[in-house]
Structure formats: C-alpha cells, structure tokens
C-alpha positions, 0 to 999 in steps of 0.5 A: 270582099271587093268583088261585085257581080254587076261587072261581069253579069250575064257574061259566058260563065253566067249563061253556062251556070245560069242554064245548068240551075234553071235546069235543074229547078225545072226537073226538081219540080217534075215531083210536087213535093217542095224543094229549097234552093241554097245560093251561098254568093248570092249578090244582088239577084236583077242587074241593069246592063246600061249600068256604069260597071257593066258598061265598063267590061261589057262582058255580057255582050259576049255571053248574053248578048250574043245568044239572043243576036244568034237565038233565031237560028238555034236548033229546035232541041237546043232552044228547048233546054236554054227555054227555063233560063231565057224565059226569065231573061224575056220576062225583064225584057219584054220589048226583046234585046237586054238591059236586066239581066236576071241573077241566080236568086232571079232566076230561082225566085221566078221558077219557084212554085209557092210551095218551093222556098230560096235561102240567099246568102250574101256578105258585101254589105252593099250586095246584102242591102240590094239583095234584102231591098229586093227579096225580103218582103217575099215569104218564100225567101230568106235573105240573110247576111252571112259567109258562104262557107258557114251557111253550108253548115247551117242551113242543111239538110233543108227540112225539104229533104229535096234542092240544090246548093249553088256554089259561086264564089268570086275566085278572088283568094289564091286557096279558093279552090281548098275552100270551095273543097272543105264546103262542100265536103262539110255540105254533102255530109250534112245531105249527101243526097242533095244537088251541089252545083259549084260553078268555078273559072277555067284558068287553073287546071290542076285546081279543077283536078285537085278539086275533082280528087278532094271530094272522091276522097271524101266519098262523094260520089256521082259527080258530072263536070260541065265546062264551056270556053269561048277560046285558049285559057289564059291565066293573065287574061279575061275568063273566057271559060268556066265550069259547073260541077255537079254531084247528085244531077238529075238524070237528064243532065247530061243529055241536055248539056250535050244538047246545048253546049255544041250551039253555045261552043259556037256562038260564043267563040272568041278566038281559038280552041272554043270547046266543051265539054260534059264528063262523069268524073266521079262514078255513082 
C-alpha cells in the first residue's frame, strides 16, 4: 500500500468521481428515509493543495483549478449539476480560489443529514490515522481500518436499505481490474438494489470491457458507464481520463452527466481527441 491520495487530489478523475457521488448523495436524499455511504478507499477525507506532495504533481491545477478559473462562464444547467460538489469545494474556501480540497469522505460527511451515516475504510496506516483524527469524534461515521474488498462483504446490505458504494481503488496491482470485479460482484449479491459507483483510469480499454462483461455475466443489470478525458490515452503517460460505473443510478444521471460533461470536456482539454461520454452498457 504505497499509494497517497494527496498527490493526485482534486485532479480531473476527481472532479469526474467527485460530481458523479455528490449527485447521487443529493437524489438519495429527495426521500426522508436514511441512507449509508460505503467508501472502501477512503484516504484521508480534506487535502491541503499547498501541501509538498500536491505541489509536486500538481495535478489539481489541471482539474480543480481550472473549473473554478473558467466556473463564471458556465452555462446556468451545467452550473446546476457541479452545485452539490462545488458547495462543499466553497465552504473550505470562503475567501474564493482553492487550497483544501474536499475528498469523497468530505464530501459525504457535509451532504449527510443527521439521519444519513458514512462507514469509511481505509488501510495505509498513515491515511487510517488522519482519516480516524478527522472523522472519529462524529457519531454519523465509522471509521475502521480494513481492506476494501472485505468491507463489501461486511458491511452490506447497510440496515438502511438505501446508499451507495464507492469503489476507488488505487490501480496500482496489474489484476486491479479482476478484483474491482469479484468486489462488487460479492457486494451486489449482498444488495442487489443498492447504488455501486466504481471509479476506474482510462488507460486500459479491454480492461474497461472485461469489467463491463464480468458483471453482465454475473447478473448485474442497469449499468451506465460515464468517462471524461482531457485528451489522447497513453498507457505510459499521466492520466488524463477516468471513468465511473455505476449500477442501479438514479434515474437523472444520465441526464445531468450529459449536462456537465460537454462544458467539463472543454475546459479540461489538455491536448488532442479530449471527449466523454455517457452510455447504458448493461440494460435494466
């Protein structure tokens, strides 16, 4: 476990992923009933961009950076659906531009109601430690020390009934993708009507493919696959494109994906061929 979110925090594969779950937080909660979010690679939740590490790659100058340089002159729908996501980007900066940057278990923990509770998993020791410093003195969220893959089996269904799984493993193994398949697979049988949000690079096609076809064969069903790239993939370059998939989304989805993504394709370009894309790749 040597991968540390701090390096790539707020880059384009978090804006993409970031977008996708505060979206899917804000229709969840259209209902009063509770809901639980599952994040199986947590990190550490809140990351300073003046930080050493960040300031190494700098990779969120070309995501979240330049979505608030060019955010004045978004179209009124677009700014709609980035709104459930920026709000909790604004409120770590008040003073406007960006030095913290809000994770997934940031984001989650500022869009729960009291009623809605966060289980947070995370195994780099140093990652665990912050994460706990940060969330464990709040009654709506556990935070335990625990392999990803063992937490689908362990914490679902949620006694909710109703949530959403995120799924952001680092990539780093060579049969990342196998294993992203076998969890989930074991997570949906558990609750096959719950929302599973799997965020993956864009480096690998017939990865992405085999993954699409491994949870066909399993019986998922009602799968949307959401990708954004800033431009030509390189298997030996840095990412410049990711994806989401998501079985069971909400019904607006797809609708406010094909809002966003033509403004976010745009802005984010970083050479040639930048493009998106929202597709139904396993049927309901």
């Amino acid at each position: 476990m040597n991968y540390r979110h701090i390096y790539h925090a707020g880059n384009i594969g978090d804006v993409l992923k970031h977008i996708v779950l505060a979206n899917i937080l804000k229709y969840l909660q259209k209902k009063d009933g509770a809901y639980r979010v599952l994040d199986t690679h947590a990190g550490v939740g809140l990351y300073d961009l003046t930080s050493e590490e960040a300031q190494k790659t700098g990779e969120w100058q070309q995501g979240i950076g330049k979505v608030l340089e060019n955010l004045g002159h978004a179209p009124d729908p677009v700014k709609e659906v980035l709104a459930p996501w920026l709000e909790t980007v604004e409120k770590f900066n008040p003073g406007g531009g960006v030095q913290f940057y809000p994770g997934s278990p940031e984001i989650a923990c500022m869009l729960a109601r009291k009623q809605d509770r966060l289980t947070l998993t995370e195994l780099h020791p140093e990652d665990f430690e912050e994460l706990k410093n940060n969330y464990g003195g709040d009654k709506k969220v556990k935070v335990i020390a625990l392999d990803a893959w063992l937490a689908l089996g362990s914490f679902l269904p949620p006694k909710e009934r109703r949530g959403v799984v995120l799924i952001d493993p680092a990539f780093e193994v060579e049969d990342e993708f196998a294993r992203v398949a076998d969890g989930v697979i074991r997570g949906w049988k558990r609750w096959p009507t719950g929302t599973f949000a799997i965020w993956y690079p864009v480096k690998n096609f017939s990865a992405v493919r085999q993954l699409i076809a491994k949870l066909d064969e399993a019986g998922v069903r009602n799968t949307i696959k959401i990708e954004l790239s800033a431009g030509k993939v390189s298997s030996d370059a840095p990412m410049k494109a990711s994806g989401m998939m998501v079985i069971n989304p909400p019904w607006t989805l797809t609708k406010d994906m094909n809002t966003a993504l033509p403004w976010l394709c745009k802005t984010l370009t970083q050479g040639i061929n930048p493009s998106w894309i929202v597709e139904q790749v396993i049927p309901e």
